[in-house]
N, C-alpha and C positions, 0 to 999 in steps of 0.2 A: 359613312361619308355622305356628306349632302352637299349633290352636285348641279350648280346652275347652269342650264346653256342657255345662252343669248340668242334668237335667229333660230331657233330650233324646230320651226315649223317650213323651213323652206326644202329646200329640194337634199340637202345631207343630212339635217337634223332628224327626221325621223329614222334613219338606218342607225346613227351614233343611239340616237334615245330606245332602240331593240334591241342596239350590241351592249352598252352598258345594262342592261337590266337582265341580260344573261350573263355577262361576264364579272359583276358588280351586285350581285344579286337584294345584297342588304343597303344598299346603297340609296337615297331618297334623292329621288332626281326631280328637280323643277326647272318647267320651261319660262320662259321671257318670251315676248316675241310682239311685233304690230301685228299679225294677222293679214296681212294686207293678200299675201299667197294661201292663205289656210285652207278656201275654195278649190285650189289647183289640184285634187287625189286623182291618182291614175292608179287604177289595180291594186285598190286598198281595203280590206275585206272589214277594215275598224279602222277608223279614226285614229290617226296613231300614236295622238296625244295622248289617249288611253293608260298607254305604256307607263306613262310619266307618275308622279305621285301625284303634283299638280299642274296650272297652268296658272298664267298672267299673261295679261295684255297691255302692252303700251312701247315707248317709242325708247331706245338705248339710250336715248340719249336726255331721257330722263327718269333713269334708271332711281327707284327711291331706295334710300337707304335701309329701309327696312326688311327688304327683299335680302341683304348679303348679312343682316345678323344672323349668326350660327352657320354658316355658308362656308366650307373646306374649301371650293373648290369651284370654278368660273370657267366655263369653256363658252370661249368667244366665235359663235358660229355667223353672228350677226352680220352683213353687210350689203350694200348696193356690191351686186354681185359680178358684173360682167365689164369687159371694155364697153361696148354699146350705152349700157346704161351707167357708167360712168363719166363717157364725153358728153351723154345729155344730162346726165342732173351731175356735174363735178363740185358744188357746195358739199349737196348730199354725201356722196363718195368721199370727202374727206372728211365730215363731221362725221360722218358713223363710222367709218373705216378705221381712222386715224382718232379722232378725236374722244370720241363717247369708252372708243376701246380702252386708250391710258385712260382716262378717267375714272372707269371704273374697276379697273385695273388696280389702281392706287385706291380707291375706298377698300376693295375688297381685300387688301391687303392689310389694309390699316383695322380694318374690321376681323379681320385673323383667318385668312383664309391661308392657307398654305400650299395652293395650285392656281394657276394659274393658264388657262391653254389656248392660241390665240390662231385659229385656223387661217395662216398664210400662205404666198402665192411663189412657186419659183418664179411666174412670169415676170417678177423684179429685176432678171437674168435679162431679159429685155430681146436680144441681140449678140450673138459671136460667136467667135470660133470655135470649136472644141468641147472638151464636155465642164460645164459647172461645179466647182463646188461650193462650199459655203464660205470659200477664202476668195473668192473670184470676187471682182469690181461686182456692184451693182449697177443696171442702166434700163431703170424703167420708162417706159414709152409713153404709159397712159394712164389717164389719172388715176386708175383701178391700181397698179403694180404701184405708182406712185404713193397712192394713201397707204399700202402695205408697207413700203419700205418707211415711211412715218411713220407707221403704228409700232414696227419692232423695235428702230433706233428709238422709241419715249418706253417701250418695256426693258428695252437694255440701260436704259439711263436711271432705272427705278431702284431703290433698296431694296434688294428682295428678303434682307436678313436670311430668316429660315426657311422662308418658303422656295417655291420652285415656280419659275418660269420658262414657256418652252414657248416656242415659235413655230410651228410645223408647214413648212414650206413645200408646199402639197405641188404634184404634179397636176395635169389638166386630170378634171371629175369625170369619171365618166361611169352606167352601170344603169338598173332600174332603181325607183326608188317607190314609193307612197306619192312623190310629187314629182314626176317627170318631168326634166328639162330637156330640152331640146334646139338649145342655141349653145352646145356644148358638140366641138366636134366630129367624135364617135357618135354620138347619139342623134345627132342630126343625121349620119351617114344611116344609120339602120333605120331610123324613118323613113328617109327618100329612099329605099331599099326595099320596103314592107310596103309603103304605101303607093309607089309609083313605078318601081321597079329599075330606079332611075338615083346615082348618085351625082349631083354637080357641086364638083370642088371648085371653088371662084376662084383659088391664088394658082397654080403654076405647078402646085403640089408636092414642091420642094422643101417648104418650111417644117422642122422640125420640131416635136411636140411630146414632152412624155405623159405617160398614164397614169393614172392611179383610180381603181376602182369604189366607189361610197363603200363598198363594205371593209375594203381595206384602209380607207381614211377613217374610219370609227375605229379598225384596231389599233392604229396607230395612235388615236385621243384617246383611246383607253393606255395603252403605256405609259404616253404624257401623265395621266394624273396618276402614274403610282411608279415612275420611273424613280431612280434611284440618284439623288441631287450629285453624288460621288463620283459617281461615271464619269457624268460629261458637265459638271457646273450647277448652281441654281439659277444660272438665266440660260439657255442656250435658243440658238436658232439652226432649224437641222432642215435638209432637201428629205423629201418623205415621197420613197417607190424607191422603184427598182431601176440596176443599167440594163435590162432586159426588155423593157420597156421604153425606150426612146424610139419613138416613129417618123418618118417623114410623113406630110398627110395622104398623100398617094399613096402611101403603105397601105394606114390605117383604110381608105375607098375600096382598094382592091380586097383587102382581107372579109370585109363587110359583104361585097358584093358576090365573094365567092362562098362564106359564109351561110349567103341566104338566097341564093342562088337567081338565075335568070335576071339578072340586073349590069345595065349599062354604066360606067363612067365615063364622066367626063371631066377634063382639067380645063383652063384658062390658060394657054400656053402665051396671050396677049399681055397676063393681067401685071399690073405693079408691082414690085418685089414687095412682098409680105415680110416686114422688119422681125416682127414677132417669131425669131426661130432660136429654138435654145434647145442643146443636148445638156443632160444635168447627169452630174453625178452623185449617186446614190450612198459612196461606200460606207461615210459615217452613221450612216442610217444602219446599213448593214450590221456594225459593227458593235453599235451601242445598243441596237434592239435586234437582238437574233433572233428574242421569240414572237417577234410582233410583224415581219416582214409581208411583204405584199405576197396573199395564195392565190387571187384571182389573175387570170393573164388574160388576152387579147378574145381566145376563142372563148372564153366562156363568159366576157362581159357582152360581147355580141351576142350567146348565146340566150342570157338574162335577158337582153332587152329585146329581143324577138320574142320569145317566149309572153314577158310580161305584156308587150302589145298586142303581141296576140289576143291573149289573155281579156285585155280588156275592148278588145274590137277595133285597133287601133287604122285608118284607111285614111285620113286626110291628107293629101296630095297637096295642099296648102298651107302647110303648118306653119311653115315661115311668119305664118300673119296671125297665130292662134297665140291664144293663153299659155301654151307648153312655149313661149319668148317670153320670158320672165319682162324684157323691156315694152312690151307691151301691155301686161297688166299693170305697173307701174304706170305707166301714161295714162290711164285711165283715171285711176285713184287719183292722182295730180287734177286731172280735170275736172272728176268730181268732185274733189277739195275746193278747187276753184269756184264751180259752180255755188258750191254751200255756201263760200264766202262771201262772195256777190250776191246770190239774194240775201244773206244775213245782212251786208248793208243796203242794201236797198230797202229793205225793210224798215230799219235804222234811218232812214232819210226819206221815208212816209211817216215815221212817227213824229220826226223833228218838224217836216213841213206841216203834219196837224196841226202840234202844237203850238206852231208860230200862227195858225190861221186862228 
């Protein structure tokens, strides 16, 4: 099988690109990716690209066709990743999200691919009562759930003929990885935990949130690309974790705090109602993959990521403002795009005023 992921170098892509390569062993896996994050290794003993067969570099969204001849199989990792950095770049957020995804969706298809895997968001769930399923209204908030719920209605709208398209509508990430995030909010909790001894929850700490661990979203892509079209369809779109795992975030603080001991919280009992709260439910997940379900639970993804900060000397009391805010180094890149741009013309309009002298 020779398998493409898109986005493979950001913060899930190296854990998916270590589980396939043990679980998939013959399998010829190549990355895609801008690089823009490739800088970001936290407690990474190799480059993780390594792993891969090979690597390329450039933008989804202009993904060349020569890359998906002979290509089984496309796992869509790529995207402006967060709300944050979706309400500030939202062009971006729907062209790669939404747009570059069908698109190359549809070559790869047309080009003979016969998988299809498109790492999506319950946060499409938005807001409501009770627990989610994949029958429930959709009511996304922000532009980030928004370009999700486009991306799946143009994969559902696709001829998939033979092949197989799946949707996996992942709970919130959380766990260590090669590229640590930490505007993710488990893992933000064990920072301010490690680092400062100190958890501050900004909402109210009532909004609810479920889990799902990096190492269990790679087993889950690995299903996807050898699930069985019979089951459940060749398009589907499924919630991926567990009912075991739905938290309110005051849950998730306290267990952090107790987890790693001598550490205060505190909530916002002032702050705005945080719309963003969904219980989801799992059971189709349960029922269509019973060999693939979520083994990692709450203690032992806290456990990982202490561990792995440790590991790598992790103390900045600051983070908030550091490279582990994926919208941060984004802003950067932007500006230094900017900058290049601006002296490229200005250069450009020294040469023309020469030549007019």
């Amino acid at each position: 099988m020779r398998i493409l992921i898109t986005g493979n170098m950001g913060y899930v892509g190296p854990v998916v690109v270590r589980h396939l390569r043990r679980a998939i062993p013959q399998a010829v896996i190549m990355g895609y990716d801008s690089g823009y994050f490739g800088h970001c290794l936290t407690a990474a003993s190799r480059l993780p690209e390594t792993l891969a067969d090979c690597q390329y570099f450039g933008d989804v969204r202009a993904l060349p066709d020569t890359l998906l001849a002979g290509v089984d199989a496309v796992v869509y990792l790529a995207a402006v990743s967060n709300d944050p950095m979706g309400t500030r770049y939202e062009e971006a957020t729907r062209s790669i999200n939404n747009e570059a995804c069908a698109d190359i969706a549809r070559r790869a298809l047309a080009a003979g691919a016969k998988r299809f895997v498109f790492a999506s968001s319950c946060s499409m769930y938005g807001f409501g009562e009770g627990s989610h399923s994949e029958t429930h209204a959709l009511n996304p908030l922000t532009a980030y759930s928004r370009s999700k719920v486009a991306a799946e209605r143009a994969l559902a709208r696709m001829d998939c003929g033979e092949a197989t398209v799946t949707s996996l509508r992942f709970a919130t990430a959380c766990g260590m990885s090669d590229r640590l995030r930490l505007d993710l909010v488990l893992n933000d909790f064990v920072a301010g935990a490690i680092a400062a001894r100190r958890i501050t929850v900004f909402s109210d700490g009532t909004p609810w949130r479920p889990l799902i661990d990096v190492k269990d979203m790679a087993r889950a892509i690995e299903w996807a690309l050898t699930r069985d079209p019979r089951d459940a369809g060749h398009y589907l779109a499924v919630n991926v974790g567990t009912d075991s795992c739905n938290y309110q975030v005051r849950q998730l603080a306290d267990a952090v705090a107790e987890a790693i001991g001598d550490t205060t919280v505190t909530v916002n009992p002032d702050a705005p109602p945080d719309n963003r709260s969904y219980r989801v439910d799992f059971s189709l997940f349960a029922r269509i993959a019973p060999q693939h379900q979520p083994r990692v639970g709450l203690e032992e993804s806290i456990a990982g990521l202490k561990d792995g900060m440790e590991q790598m000397g992790f103390h900045d009391s600051d983070f908030r403002s550091s490279d582990f805010m994926r919208l941060h180094v984004l802003e950067r890149h932007v500006a230094e795009g900017e900058a290049r741009r601006q002296a490229v013309l200005a250069a450009a309009e020294a040469l023309n005023t020469a030549d007019e002298q």
